[in-house]
C-alpha positions as CSV (number, residue, x, y, z in Angstrom):
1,X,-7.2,69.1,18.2
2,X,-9.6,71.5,17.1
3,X,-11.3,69.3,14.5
4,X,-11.3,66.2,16.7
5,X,-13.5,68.3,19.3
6,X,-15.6,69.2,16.4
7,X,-16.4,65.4,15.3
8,X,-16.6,64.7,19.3
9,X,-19.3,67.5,19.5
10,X,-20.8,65.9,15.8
11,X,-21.1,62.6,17.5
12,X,-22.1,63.8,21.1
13,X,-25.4,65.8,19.8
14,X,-26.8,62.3,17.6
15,X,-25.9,60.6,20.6
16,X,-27.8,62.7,22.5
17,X,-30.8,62.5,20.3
18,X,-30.4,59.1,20.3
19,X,-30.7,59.5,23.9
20,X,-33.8,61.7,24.3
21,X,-35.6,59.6,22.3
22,X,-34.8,56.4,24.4
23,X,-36.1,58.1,27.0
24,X,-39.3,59.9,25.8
25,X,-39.9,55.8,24.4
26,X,-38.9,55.0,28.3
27,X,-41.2,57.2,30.1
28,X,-44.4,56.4,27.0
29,X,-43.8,53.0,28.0
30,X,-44.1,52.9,31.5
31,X,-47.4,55.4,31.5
32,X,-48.9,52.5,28.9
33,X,-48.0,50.2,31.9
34,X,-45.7,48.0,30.1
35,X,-43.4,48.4,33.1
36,X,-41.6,46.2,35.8
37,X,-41.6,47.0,39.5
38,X,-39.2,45.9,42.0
39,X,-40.2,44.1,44.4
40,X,-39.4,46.3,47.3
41,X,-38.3,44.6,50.7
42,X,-39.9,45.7,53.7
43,X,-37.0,47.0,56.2
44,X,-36.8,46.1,59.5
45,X,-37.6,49.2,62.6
46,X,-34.5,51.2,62.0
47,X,-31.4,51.2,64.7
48,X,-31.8,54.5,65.6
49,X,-35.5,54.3,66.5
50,X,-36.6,55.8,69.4
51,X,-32.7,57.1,69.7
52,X,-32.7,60.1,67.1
53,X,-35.7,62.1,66.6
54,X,-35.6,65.4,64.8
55,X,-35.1,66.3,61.1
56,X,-32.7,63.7,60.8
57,X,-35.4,60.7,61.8
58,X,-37.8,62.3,60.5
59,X,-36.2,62.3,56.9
60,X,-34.5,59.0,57.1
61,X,-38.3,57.7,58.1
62,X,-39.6,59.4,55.0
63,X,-39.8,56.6,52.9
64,X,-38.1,58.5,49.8
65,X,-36.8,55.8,48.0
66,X,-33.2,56.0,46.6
67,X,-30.5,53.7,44.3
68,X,-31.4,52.3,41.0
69,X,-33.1,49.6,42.2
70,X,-36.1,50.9,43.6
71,X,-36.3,52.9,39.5
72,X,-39.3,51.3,37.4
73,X,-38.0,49.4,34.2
74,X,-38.9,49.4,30.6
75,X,-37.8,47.3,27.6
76,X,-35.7,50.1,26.7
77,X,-34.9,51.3,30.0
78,X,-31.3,49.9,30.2
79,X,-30.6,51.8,26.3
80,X,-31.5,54.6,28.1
81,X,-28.2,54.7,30.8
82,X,-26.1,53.3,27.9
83,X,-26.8,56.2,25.6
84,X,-26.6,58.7,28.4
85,X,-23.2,57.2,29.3
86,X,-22.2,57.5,25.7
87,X,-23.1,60.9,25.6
88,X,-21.4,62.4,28.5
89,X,-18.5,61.1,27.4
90,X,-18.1,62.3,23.7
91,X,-19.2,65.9,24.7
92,X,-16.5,65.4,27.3
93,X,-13.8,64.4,24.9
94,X,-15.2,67.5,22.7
95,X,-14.4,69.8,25.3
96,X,-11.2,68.3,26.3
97,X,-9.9,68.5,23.1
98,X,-11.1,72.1,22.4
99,X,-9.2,72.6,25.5
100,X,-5.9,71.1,24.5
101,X,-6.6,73.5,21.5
102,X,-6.9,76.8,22.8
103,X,-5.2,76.2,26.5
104,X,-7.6,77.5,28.6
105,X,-11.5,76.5,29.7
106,X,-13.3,75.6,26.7
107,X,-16.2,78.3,27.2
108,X,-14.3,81.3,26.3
109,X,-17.4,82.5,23.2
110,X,-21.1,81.3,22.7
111,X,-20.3,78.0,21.2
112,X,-17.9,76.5,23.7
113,X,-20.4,78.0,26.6
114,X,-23.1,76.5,25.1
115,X,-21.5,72.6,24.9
116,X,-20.3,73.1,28.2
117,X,-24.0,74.1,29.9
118,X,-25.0,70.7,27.8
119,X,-22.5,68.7,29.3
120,X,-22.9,69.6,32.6
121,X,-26.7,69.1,32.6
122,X,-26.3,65.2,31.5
123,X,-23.9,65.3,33.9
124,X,-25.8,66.6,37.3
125,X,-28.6,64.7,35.9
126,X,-26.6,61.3,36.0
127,X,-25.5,61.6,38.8
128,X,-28.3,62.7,40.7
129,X,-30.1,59.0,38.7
130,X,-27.7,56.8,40.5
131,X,-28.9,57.6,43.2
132,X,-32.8,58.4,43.1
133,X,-35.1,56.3,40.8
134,X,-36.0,59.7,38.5
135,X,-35.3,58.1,35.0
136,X,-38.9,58.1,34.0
137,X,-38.1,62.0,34.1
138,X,-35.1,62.2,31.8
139,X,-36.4,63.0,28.6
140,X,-37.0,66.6,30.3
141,X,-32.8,67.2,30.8
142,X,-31.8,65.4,27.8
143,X,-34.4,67.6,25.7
144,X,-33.2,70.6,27.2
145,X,-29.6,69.7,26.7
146,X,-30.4,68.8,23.0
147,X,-32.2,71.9,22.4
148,X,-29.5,74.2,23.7
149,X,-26.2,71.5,21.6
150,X,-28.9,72.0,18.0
151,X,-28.5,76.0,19.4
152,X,-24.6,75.6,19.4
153,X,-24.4,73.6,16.0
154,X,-25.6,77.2,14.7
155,X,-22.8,79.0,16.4
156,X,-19.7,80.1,14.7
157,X,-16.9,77.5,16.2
158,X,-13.8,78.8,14.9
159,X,-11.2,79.6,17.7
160,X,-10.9,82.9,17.7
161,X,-8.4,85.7,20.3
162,X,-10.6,86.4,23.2
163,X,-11.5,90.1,23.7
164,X,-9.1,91.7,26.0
165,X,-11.1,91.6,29.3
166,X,-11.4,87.8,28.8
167,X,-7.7,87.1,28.8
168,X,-6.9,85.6,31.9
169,X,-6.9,82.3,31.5
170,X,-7.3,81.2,35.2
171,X,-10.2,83.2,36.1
172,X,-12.0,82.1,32.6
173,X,-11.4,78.5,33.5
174,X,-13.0,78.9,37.2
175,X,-15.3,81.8,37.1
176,X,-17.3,80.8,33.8
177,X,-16.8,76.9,34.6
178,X,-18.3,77.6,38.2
179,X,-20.9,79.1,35.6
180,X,-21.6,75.9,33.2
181,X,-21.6,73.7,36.5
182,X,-24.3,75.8,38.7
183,X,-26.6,75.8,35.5
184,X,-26.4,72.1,34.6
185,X,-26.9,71.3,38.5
186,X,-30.4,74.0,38.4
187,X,-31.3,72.6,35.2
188,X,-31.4,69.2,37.1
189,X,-33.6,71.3,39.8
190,X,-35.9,72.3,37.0
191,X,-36.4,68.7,35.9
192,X,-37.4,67.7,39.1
193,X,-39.8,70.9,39.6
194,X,-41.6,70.2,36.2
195,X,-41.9,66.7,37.3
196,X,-43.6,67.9,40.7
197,X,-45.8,70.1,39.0
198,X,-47.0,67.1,36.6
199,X,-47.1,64.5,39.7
200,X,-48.5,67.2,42.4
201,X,-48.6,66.5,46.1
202,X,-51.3,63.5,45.6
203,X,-48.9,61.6,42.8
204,X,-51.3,61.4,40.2
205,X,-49.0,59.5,37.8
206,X,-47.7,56.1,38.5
207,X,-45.1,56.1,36.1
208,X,-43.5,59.2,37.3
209,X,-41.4,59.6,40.7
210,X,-43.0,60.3,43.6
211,X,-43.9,63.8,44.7
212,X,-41.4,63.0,47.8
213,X,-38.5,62.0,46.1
214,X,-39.0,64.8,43.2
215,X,-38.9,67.2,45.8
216,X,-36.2,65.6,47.5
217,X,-33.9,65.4,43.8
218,X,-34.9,69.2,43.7
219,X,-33.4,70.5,47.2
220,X,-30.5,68.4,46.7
221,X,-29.5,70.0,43.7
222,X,-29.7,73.3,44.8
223,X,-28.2,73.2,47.4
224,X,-25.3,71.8,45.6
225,X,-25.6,74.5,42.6
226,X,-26.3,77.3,44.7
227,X,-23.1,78.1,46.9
228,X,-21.1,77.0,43.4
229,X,-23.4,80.1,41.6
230,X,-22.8,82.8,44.5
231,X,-18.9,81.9,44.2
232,X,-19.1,82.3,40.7
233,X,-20.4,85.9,41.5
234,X,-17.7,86.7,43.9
235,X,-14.8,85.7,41.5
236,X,-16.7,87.5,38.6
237,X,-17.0,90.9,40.9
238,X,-13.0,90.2,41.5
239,X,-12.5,89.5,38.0
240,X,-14.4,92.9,37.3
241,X,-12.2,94.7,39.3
242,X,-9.1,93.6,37.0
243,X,-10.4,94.2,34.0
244,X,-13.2,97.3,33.8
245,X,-11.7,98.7,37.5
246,X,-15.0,98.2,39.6
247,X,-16.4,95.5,41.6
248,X,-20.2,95.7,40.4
249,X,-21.6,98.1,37.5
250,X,-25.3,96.6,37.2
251,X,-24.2,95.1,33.9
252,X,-27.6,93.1,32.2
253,X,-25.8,89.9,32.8
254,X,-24.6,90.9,36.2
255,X,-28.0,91.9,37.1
256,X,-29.7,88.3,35.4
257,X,-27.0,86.5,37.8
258,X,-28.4,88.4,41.1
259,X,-31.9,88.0,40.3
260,X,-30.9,84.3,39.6
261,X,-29.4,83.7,43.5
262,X,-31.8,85.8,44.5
263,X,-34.4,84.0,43.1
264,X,-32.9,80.5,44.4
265,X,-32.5,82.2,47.9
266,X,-36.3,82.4,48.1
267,X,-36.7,79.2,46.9
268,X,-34.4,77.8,50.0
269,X,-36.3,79.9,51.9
270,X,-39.9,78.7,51.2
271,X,-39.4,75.2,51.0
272,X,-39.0,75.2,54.5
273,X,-42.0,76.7,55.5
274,X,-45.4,75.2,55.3
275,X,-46.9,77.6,53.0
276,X,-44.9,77.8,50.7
277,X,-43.5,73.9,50.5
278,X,-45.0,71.9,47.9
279,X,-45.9,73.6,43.9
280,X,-45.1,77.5,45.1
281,X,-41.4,76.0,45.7
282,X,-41.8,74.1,42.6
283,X,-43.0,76.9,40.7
284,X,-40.0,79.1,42.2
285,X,-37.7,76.2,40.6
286,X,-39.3,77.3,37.1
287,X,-38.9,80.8,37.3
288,X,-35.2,79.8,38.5
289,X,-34.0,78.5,35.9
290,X,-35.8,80.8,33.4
291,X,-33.6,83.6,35.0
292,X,-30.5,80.8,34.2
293,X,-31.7,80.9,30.7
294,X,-31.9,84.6,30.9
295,X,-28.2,84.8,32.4
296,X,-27.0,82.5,30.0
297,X,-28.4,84.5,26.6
298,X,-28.3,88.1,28.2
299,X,-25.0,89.4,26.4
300,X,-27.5,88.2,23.0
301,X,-30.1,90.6,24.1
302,X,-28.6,93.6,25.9
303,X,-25.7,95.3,25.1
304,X,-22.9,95.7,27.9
305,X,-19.4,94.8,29.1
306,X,-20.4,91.2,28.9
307,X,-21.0,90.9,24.9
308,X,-17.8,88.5,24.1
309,X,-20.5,85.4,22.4
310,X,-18.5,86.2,19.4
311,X,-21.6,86.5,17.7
């Protein structure tokens, strides 16, 4: 089982290669114009006009367009969902069968973190494409997800005994999985925060989403990653108390994790008021998830009860 999730993992990375370059090639093509757009229907005054007003109305009359239909295409554009596709689901069958291997989550060391935070990113970012026309912004997930699978290939991948504290198999499969989920889902948020940045609030770039609907792609994916991230805290503080007998100890990577809700608190915060809405909640999406990567690598850097990469 072992080796079969290693030739999954083998053939999941050059699939994801293959993939990051279909889209860089995607999004090159459509800023040199050579791009089809949808024709767009014009809909009809909405039923509940005049009925609903509020938030509600006032975001369903946005205009933020959503589906795959309203996405630009490219020559390549279609390569780009099939290789996506493709990739998912070999680093999907790599962790399955490192997890019929060692009977547990596969994310108990470095390595098996690592795939899972790259799996989990395609996978927030997929999802989030079906439904909002953001593929002219995928090169920016799929390169992080190659970057941090090119990491792993470096990491030792035997399977190995976990260190004492990390042997409780439920709480390893929830409480780190809770982990890998929340950081792909923020890694999606970071796409769509970079994109912003690039776009600004006057849409400079035609081939790229609008500022509307990056924004929109950002607040939807955290507030989907960030109650999954403050439950991974709780069950980590319970976890804690079972295996070092204390709830909290200001542990580096327990203290990267707080600064990481924290930080994604005040975003939630300030993208609902005026002064802050717009590239100071984009900019807060940045810092975010550079406090995810600092979460993720801090057992690398500090010493503490969290050290268990195997490294």
């Amino acid at each position: 089982m072992a080796s079969a999730g290693q030739l999954f993992f083998v053939l999941g990375v050059i699939a994801v290669a293959l993939a990051f370059a279909a889209h860089v090639g995607h999004a090159v093509l459509l800023a040199n114009g050579r791009r089809s757009l949808p024709q767009l229907v014009p809909t009809a005054r909405p039923a509940y006009a005049g009925v609903v007003t509020g938030a509600f109305a006032e975001h369903l009359a946005s205009g933020v367009p959503t589906g795959p239909a309203a996405d630009p295409v490219s020559p390549i554009s279609r390569g780009t969902q099939a290789l996506g596709l493709i990739s998912l689901t070999l680093l999907g069958l790599s962790l399955a069968a490192r997890a019929a291997a060692v009977g547990r989550g596969p994310w108990g060391n470095m390595f098996e973190f690592t795939v899972a935070f790259g799996f989990t990113i395609l996978a927030a970012y997929l999802v989030l494409e079906r439904r909002y026309p953001i593929r002219s912004l995928g090169f920016v997930p799929f390169g992080v997800a190659l970057a941090l699978l090119l990491y792993a290939s470096s990491l030792p991948s035997e399977v190995r005994p976990l260190v004492p504290a990390l042997q409780n198999a439920p709480l390893l499969t929830i409480h780190v999985g809770m982990a890998t989920l929340s950081y792909g889902i923020f890694a999606a948020s970071f796409a769509a925060g970079v994109g912003y940045l690039i776009q600004g609030p006057t849409d400079r770039f035609a081939w790229l989403p609008s500022h509307k609907v990056l924004d929109e792609v950002a607040y939807r994916a955290v507030i989907i990653g960030f109650p999954i991230f403050a439950t991974m805290i709780i069950l980590g503080s319970w976890w804690a108390s079972i295996a070092w007998s204390r709830y909290w100890g200001w542990d580096p990577k327990e203290t990267a994790a707080l600064v990481t809700w924290l930080t994604y608190a005040v975003y939630l915060h300030a993208r609902n008021r005026r002064s802050w809405a717009g590239r100071p909640a984009a900019l807060l999406l940045v810092v975010g998830f550079g406090m995810v990567l600092v979460t993720y690598s801090g057992s690398l850097w500090f010493s503490g009860l969290h050290a268990y990469s195997g490294l």
